[in-house]
C-alpha positions in Angstrom: -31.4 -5.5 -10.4 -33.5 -5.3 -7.6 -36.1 -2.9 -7.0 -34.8 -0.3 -4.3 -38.4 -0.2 -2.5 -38.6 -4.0 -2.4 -35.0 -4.2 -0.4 -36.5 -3.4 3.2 -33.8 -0.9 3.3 -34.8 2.2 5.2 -33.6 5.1 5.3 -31.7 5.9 8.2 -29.7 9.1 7.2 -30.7 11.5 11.0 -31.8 9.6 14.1 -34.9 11.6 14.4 -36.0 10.9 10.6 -36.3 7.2 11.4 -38.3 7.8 14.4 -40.8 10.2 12.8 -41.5 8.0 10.1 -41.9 5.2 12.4 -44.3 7.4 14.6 -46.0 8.8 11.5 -46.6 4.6 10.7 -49.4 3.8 8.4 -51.1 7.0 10.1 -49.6 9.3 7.7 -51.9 12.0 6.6 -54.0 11.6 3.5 -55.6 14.3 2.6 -54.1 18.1 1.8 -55.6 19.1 4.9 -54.4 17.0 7.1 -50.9 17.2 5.7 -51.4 20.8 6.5 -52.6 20.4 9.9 -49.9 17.9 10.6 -46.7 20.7 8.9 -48.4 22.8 11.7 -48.3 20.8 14.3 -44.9 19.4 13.6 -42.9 22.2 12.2 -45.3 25.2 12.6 -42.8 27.3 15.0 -39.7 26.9 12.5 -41.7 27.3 9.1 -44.0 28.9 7.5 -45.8 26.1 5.6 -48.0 26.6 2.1 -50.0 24.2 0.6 -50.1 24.3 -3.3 -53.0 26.9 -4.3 -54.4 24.6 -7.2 -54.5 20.9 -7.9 -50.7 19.4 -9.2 -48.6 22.6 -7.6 -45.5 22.6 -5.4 -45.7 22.7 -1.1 -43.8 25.5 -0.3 -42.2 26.0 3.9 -40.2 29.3 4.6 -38.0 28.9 7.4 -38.7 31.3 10.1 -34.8 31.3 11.1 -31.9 32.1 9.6 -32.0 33.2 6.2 -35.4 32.6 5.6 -34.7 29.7 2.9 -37.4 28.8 0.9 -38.1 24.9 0.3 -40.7 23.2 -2.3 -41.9 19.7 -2.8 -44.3 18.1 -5.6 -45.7 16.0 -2.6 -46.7 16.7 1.2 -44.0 13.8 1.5 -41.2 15.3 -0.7 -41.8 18.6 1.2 -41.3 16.9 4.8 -38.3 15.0 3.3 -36.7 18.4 2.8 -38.0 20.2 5.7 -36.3 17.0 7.8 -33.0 17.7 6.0 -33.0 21.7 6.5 -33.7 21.2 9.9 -30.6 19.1 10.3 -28.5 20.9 8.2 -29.3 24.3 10.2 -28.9 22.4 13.4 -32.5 23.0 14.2 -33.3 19.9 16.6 -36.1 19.3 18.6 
């Protein structure tokens, strides 16, 4: 079987994900403050967005609509993958 990350398959589920990953490039943040600065920047008006409080805890965004879900990732990438996915889900759209 062939590894999945080795296909050149992206992942083209929303329009806009494809595009911010394309924008985000090899420029994707590094460190946990600049993943923070960039969940500011990006989504600051929509969530609320918590980086972990010790080394090896989960990101945490509150949405500041709706029903004020709460959504975790292991990784500053894992939490933007969900964050991407609420937004559509909840129709929130640029």
């Amino acid at each position: 079987m062939t590894d999945p990350d080795k296909s050149n398959i992206r992942d083209q589920r929303y329009p806009s994900d494809a595009e911010l990953r394309h924008e985000m490039g090899n420029s994707r943040p590094r460190t946990q403050a600049q993943w923070f600065d960039y969940f500011s920047e990006r989504y600051g008006g929509k969530y609320d967005v918590i980086p972990p409080s010790a080394p090896g805890g989960r990101w945490q965004a509150t949405a500041l609509f709706g029903q004020h879900d709460q959504l975790f990732g292991w990784s500053p990438t894992e939490l933007l993958d969900e964050l991407i996915d609420h937004r559509y889900r909840n129709h929130m759209h640029k």
